[in-house]
C-alpha positions as a Markdown table, in Angstrom:
| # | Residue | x | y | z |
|---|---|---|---|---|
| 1 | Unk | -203.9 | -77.8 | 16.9 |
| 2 | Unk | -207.4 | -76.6 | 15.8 |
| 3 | Unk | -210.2 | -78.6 | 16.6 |
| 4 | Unk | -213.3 | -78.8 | 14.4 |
| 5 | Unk | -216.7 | -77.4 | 14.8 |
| 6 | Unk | -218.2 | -80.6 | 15.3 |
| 7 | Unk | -215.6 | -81.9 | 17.3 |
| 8 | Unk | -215.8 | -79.0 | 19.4 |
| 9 | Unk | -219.5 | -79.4 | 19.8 |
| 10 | Unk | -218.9 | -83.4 | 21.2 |
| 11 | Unk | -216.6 | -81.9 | 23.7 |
| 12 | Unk | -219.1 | -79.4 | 24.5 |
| 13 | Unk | -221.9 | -81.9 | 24.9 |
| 14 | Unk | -219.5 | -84.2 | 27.1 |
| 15 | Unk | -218.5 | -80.9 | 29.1 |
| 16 | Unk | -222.4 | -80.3 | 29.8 |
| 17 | Unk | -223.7 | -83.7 | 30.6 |
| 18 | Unk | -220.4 | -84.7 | 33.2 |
| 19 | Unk | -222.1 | -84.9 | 36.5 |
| 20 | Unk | -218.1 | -84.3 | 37.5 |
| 21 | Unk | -214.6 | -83.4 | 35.9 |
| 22 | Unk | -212.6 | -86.4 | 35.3 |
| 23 | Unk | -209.6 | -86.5 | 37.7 |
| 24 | Unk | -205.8 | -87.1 | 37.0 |
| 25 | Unk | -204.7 | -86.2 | 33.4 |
| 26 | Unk | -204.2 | -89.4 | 31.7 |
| 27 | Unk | -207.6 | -89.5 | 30.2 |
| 28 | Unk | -208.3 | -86.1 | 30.4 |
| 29 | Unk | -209.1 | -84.9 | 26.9 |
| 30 | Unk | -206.9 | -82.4 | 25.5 |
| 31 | Unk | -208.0 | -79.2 | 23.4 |
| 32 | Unk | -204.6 | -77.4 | 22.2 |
| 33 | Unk | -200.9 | -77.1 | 22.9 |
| 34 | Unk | -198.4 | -74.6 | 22.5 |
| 35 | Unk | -195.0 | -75.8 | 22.7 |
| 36 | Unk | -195.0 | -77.7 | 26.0 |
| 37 | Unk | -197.6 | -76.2 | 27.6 |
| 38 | Unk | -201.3 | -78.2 | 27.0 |
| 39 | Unk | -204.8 | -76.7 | 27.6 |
| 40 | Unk | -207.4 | -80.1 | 28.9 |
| 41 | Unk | -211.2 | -80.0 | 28.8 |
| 42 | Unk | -210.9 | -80.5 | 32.8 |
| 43 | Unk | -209.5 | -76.4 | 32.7 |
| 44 | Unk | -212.6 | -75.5 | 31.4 |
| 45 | Unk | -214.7 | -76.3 | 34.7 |
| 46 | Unk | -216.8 | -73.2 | 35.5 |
| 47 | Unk | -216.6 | -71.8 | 32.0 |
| 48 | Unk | -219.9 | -72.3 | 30.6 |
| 49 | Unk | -223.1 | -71.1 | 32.5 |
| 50 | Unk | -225.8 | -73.5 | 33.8 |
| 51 | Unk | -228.6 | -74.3 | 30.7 |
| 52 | Unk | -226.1 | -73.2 | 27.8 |
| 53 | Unk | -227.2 | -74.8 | 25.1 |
| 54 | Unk | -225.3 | -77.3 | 22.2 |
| 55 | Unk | -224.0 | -74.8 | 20.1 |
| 56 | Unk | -223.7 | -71.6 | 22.4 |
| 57 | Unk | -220.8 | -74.1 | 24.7 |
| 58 | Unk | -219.1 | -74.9 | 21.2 |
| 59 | Unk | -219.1 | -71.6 | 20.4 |
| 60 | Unk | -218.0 | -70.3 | 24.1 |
| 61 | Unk | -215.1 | -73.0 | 24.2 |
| 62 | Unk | -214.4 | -72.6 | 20.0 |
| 63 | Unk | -213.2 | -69.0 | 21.2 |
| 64 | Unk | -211.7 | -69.9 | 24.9 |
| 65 | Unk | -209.6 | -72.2 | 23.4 |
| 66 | Unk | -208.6 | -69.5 | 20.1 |
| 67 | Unk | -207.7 | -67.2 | 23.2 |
| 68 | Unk | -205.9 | -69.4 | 25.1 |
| 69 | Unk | -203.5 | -70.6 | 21.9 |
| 70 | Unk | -203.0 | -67.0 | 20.9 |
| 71 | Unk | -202.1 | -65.6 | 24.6 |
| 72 | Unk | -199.4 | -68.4 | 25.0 |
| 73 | Unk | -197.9 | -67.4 | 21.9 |
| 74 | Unk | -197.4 | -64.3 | 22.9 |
| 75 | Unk | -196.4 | -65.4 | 26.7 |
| 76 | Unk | -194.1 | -67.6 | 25.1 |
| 77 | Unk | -192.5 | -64.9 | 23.0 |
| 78 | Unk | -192.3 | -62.4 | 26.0 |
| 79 | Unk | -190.5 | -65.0 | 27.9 |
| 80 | Unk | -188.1 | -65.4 | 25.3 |
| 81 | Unk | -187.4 | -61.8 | 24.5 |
| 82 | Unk | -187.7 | -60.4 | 28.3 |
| 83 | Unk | -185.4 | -63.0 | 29.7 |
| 84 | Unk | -186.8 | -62.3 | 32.7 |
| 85 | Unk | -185.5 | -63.6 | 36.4 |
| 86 | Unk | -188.1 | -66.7 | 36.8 |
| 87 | Unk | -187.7 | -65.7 | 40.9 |
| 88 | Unk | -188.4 | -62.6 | 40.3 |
| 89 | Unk | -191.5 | -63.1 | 38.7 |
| 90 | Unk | -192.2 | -65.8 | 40.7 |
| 91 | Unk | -192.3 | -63.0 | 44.2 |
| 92 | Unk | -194.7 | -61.0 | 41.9 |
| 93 | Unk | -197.2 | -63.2 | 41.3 |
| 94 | Unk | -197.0 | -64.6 | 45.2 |
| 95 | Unk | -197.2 | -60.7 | 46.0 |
| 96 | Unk | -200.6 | -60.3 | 43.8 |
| 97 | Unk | -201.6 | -63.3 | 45.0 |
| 98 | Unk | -201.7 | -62.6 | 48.9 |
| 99 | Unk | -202.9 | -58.7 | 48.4 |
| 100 | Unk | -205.5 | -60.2 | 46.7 |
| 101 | Unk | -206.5 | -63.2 | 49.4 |
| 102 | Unk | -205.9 | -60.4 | 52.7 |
| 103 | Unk | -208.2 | -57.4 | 50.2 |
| 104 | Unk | -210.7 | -60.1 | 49.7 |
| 105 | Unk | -210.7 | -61.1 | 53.3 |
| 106 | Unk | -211.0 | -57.2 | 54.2 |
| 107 | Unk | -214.3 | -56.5 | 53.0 |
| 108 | Unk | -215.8 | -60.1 | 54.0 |
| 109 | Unk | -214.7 | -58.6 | 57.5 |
| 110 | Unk | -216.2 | -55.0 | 56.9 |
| 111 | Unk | -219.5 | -56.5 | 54.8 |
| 112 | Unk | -220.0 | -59.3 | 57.9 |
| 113 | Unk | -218.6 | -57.2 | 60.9 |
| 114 | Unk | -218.4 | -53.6 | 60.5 |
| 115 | Unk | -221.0 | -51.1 | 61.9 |
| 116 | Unk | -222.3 | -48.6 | 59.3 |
| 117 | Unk | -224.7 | -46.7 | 61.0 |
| 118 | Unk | -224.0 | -43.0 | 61.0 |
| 119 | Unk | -226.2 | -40.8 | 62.4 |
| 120 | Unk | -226.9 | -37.2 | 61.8 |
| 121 | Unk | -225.6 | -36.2 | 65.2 |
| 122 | Unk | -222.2 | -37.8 | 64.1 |
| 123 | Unk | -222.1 | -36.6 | 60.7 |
| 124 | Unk | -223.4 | -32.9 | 62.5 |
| 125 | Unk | -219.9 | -33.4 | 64.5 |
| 126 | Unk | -217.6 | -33.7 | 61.9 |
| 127 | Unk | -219.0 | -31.2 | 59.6 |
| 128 | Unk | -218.4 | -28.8 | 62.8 |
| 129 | Unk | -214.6 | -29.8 | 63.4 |
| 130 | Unk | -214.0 | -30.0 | 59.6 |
| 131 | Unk | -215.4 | -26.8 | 58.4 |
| 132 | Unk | -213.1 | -25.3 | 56.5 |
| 133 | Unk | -212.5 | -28.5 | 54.3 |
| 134 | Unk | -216.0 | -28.2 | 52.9 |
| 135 | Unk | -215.7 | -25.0 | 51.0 |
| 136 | Unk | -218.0 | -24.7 | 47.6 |
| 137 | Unk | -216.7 | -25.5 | 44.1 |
| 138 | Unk | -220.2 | -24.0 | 42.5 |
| 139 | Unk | -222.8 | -22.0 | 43.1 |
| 140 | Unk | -225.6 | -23.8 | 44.9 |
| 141 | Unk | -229.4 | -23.0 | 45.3 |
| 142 | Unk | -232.6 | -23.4 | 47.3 |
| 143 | Unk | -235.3 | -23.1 | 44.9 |
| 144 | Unk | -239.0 | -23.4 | 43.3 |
| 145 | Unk | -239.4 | -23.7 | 39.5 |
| 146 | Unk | -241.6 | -24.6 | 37.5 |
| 147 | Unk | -241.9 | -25.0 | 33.6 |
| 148 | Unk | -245.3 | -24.6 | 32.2 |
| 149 | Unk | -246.6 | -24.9 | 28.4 |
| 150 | Unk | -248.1 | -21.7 | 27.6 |
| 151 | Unk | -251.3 | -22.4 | 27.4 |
| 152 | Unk | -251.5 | -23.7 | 31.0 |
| 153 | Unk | -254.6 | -21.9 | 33.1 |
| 154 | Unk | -254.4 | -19.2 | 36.3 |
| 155 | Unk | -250.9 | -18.2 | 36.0 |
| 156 | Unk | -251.0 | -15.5 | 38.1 |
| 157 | Unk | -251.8 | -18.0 | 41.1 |
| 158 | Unk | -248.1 | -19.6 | 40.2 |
| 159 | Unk | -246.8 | -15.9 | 40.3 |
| 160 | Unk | -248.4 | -15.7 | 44.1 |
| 161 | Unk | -247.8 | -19.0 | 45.3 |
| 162 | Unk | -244.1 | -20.0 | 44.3 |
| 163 | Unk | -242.9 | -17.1 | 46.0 |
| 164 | Unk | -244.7 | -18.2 | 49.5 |
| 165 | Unk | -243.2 | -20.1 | 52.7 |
| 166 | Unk | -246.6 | -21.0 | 53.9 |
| 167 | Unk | -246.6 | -24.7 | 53.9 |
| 168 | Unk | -250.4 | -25.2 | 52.5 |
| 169 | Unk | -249.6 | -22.9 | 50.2 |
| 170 | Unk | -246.5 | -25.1 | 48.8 |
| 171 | Unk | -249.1 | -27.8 | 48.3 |
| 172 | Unk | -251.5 | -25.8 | 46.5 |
| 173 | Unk | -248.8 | -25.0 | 44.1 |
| 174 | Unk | -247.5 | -28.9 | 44.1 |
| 175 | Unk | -251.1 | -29.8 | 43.3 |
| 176 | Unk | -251.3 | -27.1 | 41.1 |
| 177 | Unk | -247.7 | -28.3 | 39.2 |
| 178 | Unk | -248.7 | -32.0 | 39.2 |
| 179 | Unk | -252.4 | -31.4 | 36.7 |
| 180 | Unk | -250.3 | -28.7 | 34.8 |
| 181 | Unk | -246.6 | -28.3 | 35.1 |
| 182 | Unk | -244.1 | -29.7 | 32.3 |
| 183 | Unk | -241.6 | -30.6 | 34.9 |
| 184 | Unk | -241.3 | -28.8 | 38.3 |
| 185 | Unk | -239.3 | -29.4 | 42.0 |
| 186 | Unk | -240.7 | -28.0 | 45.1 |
| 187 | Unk | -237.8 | -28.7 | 47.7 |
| 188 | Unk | -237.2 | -25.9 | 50.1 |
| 189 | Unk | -234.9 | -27.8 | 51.9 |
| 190 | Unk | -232.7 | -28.8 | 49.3 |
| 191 | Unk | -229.5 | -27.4 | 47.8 |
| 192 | Unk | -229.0 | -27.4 | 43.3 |
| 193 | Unk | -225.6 | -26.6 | 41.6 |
| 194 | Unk | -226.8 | -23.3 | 39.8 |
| 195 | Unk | -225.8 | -24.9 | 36.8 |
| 196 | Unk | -227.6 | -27.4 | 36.8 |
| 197 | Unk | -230.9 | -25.2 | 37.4 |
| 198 | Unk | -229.9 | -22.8 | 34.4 |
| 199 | Unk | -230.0 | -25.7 | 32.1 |
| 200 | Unk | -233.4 | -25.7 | 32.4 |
| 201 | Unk | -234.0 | -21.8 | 31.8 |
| 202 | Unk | -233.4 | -20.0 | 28.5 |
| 203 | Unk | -231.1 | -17.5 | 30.5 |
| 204 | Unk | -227.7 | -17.6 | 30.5 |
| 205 | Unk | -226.4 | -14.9 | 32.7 |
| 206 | Unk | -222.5 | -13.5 | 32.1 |
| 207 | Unk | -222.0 | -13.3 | 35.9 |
| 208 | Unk | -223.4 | -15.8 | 37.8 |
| 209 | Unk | -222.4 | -14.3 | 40.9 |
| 210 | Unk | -224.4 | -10.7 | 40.0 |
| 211 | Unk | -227.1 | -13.0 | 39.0 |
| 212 | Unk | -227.9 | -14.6 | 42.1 |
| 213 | Unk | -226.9 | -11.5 | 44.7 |
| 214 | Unk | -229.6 | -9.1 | 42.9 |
| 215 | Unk | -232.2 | -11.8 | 41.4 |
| 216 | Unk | -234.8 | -13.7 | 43.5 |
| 217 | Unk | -237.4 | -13.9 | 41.2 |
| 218 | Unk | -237.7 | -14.9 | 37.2 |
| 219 | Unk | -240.3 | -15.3 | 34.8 |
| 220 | Unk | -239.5 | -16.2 | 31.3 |
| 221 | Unk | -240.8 | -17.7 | 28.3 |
| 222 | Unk | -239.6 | -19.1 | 25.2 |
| 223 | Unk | -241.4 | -20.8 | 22.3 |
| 224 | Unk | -243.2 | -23.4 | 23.7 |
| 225 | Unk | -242.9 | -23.0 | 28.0 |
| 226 | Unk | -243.3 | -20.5 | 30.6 |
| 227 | Unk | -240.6 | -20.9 | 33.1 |
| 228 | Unk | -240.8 | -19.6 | 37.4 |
| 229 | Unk | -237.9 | -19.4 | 39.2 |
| 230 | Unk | -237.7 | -18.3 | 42.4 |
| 231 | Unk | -234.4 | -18.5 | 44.7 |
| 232 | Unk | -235.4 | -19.4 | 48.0 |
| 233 | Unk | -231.3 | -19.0 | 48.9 |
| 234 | Unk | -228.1 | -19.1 | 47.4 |
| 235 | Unk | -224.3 | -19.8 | 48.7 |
| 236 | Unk | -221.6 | -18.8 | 46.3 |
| 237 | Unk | -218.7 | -20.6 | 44.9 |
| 238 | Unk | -215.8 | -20.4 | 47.7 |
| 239 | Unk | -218.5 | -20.5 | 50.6 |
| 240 | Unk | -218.6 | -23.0 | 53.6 |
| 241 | Unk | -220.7 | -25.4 | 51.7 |
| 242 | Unk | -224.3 | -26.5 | 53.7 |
| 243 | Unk | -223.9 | -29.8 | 56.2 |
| 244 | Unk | -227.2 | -30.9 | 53.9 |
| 245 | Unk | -225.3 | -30.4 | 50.9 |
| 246 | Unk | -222.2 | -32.4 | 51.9 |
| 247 | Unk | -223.8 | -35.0 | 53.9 |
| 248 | Unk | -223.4 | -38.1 | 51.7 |
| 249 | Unk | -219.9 | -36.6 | 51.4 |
| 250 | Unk | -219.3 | -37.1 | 55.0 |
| 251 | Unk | -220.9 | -40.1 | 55.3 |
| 252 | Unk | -218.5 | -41.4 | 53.1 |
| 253 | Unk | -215.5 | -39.9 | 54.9 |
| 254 | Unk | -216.8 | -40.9 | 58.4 |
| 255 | Unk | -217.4 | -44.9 | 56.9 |
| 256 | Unk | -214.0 | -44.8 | 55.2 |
| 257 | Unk | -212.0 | -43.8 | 58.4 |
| 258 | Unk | -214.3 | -46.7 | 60.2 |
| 259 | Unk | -213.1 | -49.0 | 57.6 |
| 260 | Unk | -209.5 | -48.2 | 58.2 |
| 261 | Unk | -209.7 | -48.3 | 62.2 |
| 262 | Unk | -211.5 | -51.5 | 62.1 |
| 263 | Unk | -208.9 | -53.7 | 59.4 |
| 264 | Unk | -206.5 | -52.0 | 61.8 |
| 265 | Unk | -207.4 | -52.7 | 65.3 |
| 266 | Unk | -208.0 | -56.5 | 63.9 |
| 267 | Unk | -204.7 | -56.4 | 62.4 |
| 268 | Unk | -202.9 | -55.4 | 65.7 |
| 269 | Unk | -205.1 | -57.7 | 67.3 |
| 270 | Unk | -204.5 | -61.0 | 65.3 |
| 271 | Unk | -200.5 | -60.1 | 66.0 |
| 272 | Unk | -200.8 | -60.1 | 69.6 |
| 273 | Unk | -202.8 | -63.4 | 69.6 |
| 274 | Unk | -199.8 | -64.8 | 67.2 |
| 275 | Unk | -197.3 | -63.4 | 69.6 |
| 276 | Unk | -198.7 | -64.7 | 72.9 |
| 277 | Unk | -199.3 | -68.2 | 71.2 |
| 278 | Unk | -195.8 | -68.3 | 70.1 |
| 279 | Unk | -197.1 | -68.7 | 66.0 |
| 280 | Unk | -194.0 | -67.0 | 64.5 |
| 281 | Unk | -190.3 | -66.5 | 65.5 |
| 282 | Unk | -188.2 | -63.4 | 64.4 |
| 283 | Unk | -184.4 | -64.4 | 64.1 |
């Protein structure tokens, strides 16, 4: 039932160099058997990507075809044991079969003829009639901080600027961050899980809550880094969570419920065309 290396490396070489699969199975060349089922080289087509060379196919078919003996076996066996109704299997396999044909079909539709442009004014929309289903798991935060070695020059200009709202004075600091800082984000318009921000602080407050409602500015140092941190702004856990924070959320929920429309409409649609061309018959 095993074929040889070298043997296996002539089939390979013949499997490589066919411009096309031979047709019919009379002289097809078989590679294993298993009772009365039989594997041929012509079930192979496709296996073996373009410029394999020699000895990678042999090696690529050696264990296809070890794969292939081993899960008959066992397909045999299960058979046997199971007992199972052929019919019955047979409906399973056609069900599998056509949910995976129409699913495949579905997103050639939505990939080819679905719109997916959402705008903020849409997204804006369905944050305001769907409110209350955006409430905060975490803490989230608006803030500056920086991380600086602490040998790093004019600290006391960090201590002015990263407390300011005045835009050239967020670029000073930027420029500032960029020839000194160890790491740094200066985004006043975006929203940080809390925890995420205290990972990179050596604080660990008890109550996070307390932390935030009576903290807006920290300095600390450790070893080897001075660390800023100021809190621009702060929405606690159980809050209505930001639009800006949930927006690729909401994206997401507005392209779904597209999805679902459009399959659908074209659904209902491709009835009514069978129905008015007299495709199908209900007895």
């Amino acid at each position: 039932m095993r074929k040889s290396f070298l043997t296996l490396f002539i089939i390979s070489a013949l499997f490589i160099s066919a411009c096309t699969m031979i047709s019919g199975r009379g002289d097809d060349v078989k590679l294993a058997r298993v009772q009365n089922k039989t594997l041929y080289l012509s079930d192979l087509e496709g296996l073996l990507p373009p410029a394999t060379s020699s000895s990678d196919s042999a090696v690529i078919i050696k264990r296809y075809v070890d794969n292939w003996v081993r899960q008959q076996i066992f397909l045999k066996e299960a058979e046997a044991q199971l007992n199972a109704d052929q019919k019955e299997i047979n409906r399973k396999v056609e069900d599998y079969k056509n949910s995976l044909v129409i699913f495949n079909y579905e997103n050639y539709l939505i990939k080819n003829h679905l719109d997916t442009l959402i705008t903020p004014e849409l997204m804006a929309e369905y944050y305001e009639k769907h409110q209350d289903e955006f409430k905060l798991r975490e803490h989230i935060v608006k803030v500056n901080f920086i991380k600086l070695p602490l040998d790093a020059p004019d600290v006391n200009l960090v201590r002015r600027l990263i407390r300011s709202e005045e835009e050239e004075d967020i670029q000073a600091l930027e420029e500032y961050c960029l020839n000194n800082a160890a790491s740094y984000f200066l985004e006043p318009e975006s929203w940080f899980l809390f925890s995420d921000i205290l990972r990179d602080l050596p604080v660990n407050p008890q109550n996070q809550e307390n932390f935030l409602r009576n903290t807006r500015f920290l300095e600390r140092n450790d070893e080897f880094y001075r660390y800023f941190l100021y809190i621009r702004d702060y929405r606690l856990e159980g809050s209505a969570s930001p639009l800006a924070f949930q927006s690729d959320n909401i994206r997401t929920i507005i392209l779904n419920h597209r999805k679902q429309n459009f399959i659908n409409e074209f659904r209902q649609d491709l009835f009514k065309k069978a129905l008015q061309s007299g495709q199908f018959e209900v007895y």
